[in-house]
N, CA, C and O atoms as a GROMACS GRO file, in nm:
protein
  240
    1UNK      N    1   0.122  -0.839  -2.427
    1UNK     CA    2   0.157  -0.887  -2.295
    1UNK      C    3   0.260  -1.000  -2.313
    1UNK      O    4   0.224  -1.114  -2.342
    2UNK      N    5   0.421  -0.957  -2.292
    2UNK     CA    6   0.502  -1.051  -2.318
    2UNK      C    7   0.470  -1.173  -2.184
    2UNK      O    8   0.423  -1.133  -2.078
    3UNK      N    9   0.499  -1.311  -2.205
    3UNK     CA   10   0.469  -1.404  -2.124
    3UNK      C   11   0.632  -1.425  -2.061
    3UNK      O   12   0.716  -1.395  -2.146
    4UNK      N   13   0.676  -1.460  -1.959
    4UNK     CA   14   0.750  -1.442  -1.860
    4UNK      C   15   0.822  -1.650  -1.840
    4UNK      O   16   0.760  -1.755  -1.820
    5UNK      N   17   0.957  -1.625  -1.857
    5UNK     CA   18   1.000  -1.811  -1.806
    5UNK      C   19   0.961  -1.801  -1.695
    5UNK      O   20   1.000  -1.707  -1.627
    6UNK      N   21   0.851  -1.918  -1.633
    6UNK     CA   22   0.859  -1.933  -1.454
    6UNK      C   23   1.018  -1.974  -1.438
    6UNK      O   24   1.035  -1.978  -1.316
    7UNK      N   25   1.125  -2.002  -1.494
    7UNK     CA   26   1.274  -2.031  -1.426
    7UNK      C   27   1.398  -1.889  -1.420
    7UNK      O   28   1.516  -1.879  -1.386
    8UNK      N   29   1.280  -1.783  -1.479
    8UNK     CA   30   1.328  -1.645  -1.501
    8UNK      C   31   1.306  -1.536  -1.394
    8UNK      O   32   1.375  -1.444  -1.349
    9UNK      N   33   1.142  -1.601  -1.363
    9UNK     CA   34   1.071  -1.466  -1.303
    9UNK      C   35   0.957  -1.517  -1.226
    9UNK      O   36   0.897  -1.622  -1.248
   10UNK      N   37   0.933  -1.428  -1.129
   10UNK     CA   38   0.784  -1.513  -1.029
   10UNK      C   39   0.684  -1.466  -1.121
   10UNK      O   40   0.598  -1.546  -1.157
   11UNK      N   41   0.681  -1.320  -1.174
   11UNK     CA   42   0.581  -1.316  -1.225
   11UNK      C   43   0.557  -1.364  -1.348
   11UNK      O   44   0.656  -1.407  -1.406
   12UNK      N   45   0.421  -1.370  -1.422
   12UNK     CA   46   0.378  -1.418  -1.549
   12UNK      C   47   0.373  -1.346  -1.690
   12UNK      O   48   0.356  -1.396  -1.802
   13UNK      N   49   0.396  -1.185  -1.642
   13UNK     CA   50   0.416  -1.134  -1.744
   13UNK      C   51   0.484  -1.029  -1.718
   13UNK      O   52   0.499  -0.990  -1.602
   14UNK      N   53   0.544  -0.956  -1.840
   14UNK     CA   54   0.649  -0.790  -1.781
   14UNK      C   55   0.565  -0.715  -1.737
   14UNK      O   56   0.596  -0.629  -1.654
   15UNK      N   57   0.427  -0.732  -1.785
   15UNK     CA   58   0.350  -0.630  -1.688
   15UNK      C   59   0.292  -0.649  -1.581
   15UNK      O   60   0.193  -0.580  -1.557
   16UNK      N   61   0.329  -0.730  -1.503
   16UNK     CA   62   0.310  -0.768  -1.373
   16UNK      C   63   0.420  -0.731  -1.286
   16UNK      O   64   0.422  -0.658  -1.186
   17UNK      N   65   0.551  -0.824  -1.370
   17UNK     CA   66   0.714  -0.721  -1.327
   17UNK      C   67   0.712  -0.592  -1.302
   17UNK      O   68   0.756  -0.549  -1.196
   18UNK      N   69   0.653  -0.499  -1.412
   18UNK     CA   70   0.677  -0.355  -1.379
   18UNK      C   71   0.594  -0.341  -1.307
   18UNK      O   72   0.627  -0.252  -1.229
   19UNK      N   73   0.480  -0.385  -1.281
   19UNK     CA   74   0.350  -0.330  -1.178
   19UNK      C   75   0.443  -0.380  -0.994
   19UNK      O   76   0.442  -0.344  -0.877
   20UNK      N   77   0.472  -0.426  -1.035
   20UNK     CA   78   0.520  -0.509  -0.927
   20UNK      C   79   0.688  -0.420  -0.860
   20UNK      O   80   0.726  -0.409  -0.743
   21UNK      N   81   0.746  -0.376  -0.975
   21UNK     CA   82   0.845  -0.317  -0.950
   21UNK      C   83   0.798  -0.146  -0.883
   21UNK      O   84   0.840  -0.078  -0.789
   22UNK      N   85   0.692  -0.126  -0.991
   22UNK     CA   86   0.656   0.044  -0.939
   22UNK      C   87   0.600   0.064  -0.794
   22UNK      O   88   0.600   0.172  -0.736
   23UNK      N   89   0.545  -0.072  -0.736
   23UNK     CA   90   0.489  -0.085  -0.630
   23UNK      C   91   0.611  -0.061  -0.497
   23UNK      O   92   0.608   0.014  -0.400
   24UNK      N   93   0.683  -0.132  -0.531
   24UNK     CA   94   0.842  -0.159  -0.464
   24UNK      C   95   0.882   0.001  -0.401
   24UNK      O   96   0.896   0.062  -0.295
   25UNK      N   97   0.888   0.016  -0.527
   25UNK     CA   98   0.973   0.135  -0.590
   25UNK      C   99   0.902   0.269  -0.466
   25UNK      O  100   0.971   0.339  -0.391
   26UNK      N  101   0.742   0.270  -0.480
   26UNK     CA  102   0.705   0.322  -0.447
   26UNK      C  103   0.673   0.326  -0.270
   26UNK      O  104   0.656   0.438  -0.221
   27UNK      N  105   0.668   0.214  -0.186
   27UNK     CA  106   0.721   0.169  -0.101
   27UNK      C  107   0.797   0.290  -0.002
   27UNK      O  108   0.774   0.374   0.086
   28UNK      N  109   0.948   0.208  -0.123
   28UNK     CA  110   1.045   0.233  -0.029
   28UNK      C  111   1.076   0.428  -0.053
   28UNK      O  112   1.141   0.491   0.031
   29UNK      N  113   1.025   0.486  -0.163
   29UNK     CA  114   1.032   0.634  -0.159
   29UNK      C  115   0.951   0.670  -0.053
   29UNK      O  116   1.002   0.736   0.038
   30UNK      N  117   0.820   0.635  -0.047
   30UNK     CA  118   0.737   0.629   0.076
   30UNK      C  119   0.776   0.622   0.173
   30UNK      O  120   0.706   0.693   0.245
   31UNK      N  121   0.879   0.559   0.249
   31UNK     CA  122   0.976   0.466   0.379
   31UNK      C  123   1.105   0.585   0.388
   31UNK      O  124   1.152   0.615   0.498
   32UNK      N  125   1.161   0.652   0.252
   32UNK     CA  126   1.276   0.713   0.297
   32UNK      C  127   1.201   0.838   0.322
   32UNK      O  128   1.242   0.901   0.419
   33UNK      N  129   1.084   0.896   0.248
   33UNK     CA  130   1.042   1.038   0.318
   33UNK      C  131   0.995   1.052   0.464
   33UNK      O  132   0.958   1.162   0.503
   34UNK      N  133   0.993   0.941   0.550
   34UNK     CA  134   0.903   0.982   0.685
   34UNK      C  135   0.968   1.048   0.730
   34UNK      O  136   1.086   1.045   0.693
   35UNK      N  137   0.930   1.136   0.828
   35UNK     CA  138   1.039   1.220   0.934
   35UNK      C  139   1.084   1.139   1.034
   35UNK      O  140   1.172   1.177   1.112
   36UNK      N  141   1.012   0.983   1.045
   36UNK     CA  142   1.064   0.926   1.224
   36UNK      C  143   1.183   0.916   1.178
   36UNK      O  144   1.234   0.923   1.066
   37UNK      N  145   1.229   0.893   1.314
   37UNK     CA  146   1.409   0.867   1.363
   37UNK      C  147   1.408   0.683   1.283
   37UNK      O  148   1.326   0.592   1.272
   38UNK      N  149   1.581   0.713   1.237
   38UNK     CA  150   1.602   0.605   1.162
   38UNK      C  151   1.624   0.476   1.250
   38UNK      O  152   1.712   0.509   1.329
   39UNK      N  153   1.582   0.326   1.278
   39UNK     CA  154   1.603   0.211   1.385
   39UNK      C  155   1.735   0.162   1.318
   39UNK      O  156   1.761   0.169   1.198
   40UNK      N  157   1.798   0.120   1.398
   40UNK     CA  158   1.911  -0.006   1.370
   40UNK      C  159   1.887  -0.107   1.301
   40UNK      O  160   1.785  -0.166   1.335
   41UNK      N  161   1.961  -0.164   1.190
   41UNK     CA  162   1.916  -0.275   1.156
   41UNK      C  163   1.909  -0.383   1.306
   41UNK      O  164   1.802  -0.418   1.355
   42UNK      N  165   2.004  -0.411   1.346
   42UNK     CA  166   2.031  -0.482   1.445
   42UNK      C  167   1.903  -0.463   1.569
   42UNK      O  168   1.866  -0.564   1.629
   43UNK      N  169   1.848  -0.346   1.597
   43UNK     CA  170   1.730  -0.350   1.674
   43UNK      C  171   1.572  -0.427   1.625
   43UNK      O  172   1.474  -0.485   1.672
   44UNK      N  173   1.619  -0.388   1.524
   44UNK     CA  174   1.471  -0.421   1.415
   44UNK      C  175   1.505  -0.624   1.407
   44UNK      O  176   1.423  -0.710   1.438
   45UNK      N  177   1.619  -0.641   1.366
   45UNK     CA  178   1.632  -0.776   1.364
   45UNK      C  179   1.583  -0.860   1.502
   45UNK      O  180   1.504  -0.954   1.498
   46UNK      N  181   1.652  -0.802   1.642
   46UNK     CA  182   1.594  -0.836   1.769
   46UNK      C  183   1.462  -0.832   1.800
   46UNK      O  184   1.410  -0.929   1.854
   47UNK      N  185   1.396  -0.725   1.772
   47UNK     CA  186   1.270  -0.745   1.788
   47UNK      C  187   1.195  -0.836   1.708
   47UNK      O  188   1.117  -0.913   1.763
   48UNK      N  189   1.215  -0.834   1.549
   48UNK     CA  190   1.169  -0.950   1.488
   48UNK      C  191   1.153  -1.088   1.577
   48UNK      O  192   1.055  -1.161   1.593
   49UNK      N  193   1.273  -1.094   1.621
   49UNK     CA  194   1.345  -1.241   1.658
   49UNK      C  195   1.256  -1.271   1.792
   49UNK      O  196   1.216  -1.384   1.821
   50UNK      N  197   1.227  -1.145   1.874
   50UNK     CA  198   1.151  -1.220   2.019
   50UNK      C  199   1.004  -1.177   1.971
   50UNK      O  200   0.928  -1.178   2.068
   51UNK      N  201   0.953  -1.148   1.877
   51UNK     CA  202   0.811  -1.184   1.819
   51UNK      C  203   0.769  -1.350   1.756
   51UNK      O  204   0.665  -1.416   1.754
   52UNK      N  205   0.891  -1.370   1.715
   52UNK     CA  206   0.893  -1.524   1.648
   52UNK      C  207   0.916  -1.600   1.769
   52UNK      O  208   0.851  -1.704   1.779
   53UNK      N  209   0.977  -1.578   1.842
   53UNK     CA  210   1.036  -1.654   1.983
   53UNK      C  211   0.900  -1.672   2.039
   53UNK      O  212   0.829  -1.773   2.033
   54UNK      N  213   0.874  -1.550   2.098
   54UNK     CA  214   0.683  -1.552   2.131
   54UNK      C  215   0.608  -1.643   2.084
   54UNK      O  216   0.566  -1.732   2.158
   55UNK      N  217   0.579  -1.636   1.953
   55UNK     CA  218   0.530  -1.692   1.854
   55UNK      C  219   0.546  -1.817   1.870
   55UNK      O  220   0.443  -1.872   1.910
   56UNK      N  221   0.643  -1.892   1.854
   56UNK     CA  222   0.701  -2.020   1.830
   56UNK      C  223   0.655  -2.113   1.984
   56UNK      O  224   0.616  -2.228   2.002
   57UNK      N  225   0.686  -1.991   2.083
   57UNK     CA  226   0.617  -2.064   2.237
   57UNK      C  227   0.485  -2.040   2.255
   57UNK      O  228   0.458  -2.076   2.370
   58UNK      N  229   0.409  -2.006   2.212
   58UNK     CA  230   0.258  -1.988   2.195
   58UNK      C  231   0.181  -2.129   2.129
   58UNK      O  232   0.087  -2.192   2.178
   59UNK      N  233   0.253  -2.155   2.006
   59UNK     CA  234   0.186  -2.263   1.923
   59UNK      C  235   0.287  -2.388   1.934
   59UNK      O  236   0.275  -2.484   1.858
   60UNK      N  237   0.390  -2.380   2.034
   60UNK     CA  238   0.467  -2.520   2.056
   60UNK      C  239   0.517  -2.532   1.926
   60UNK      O  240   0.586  -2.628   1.894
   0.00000   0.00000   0.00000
């Protein structure tokens, strides 16, 4: 188990990196096979933005 620079890497070892990478990896293959219709970045960003807006006026 090689040990990892914290000024290199978040994780602590390469096998956390690769666990961490296959996870990713696996994700986003997961995300490009769905059949839904593809969103806009730009829609997805707006909606983010008036959930936080919400958010932000909820807890002052």
């Amino acid at each position: 188990m090689a040990k990892l620079d914290p000024i290199v890497s978040e994780f602590a070892t390469t096998e956390e990196a690769e666990a961490h990478d296959a996870w990713v990896r696996a994700k986003v293959e997961q995300s490009l096979a769905e059949p839904g219709p593809d969103i806009p970045h730009d829609q997805v960003m707006a909606e983010i933005q008036a959930m936080l807006d919400a958010r932000a006026k909820r807890t002052g």
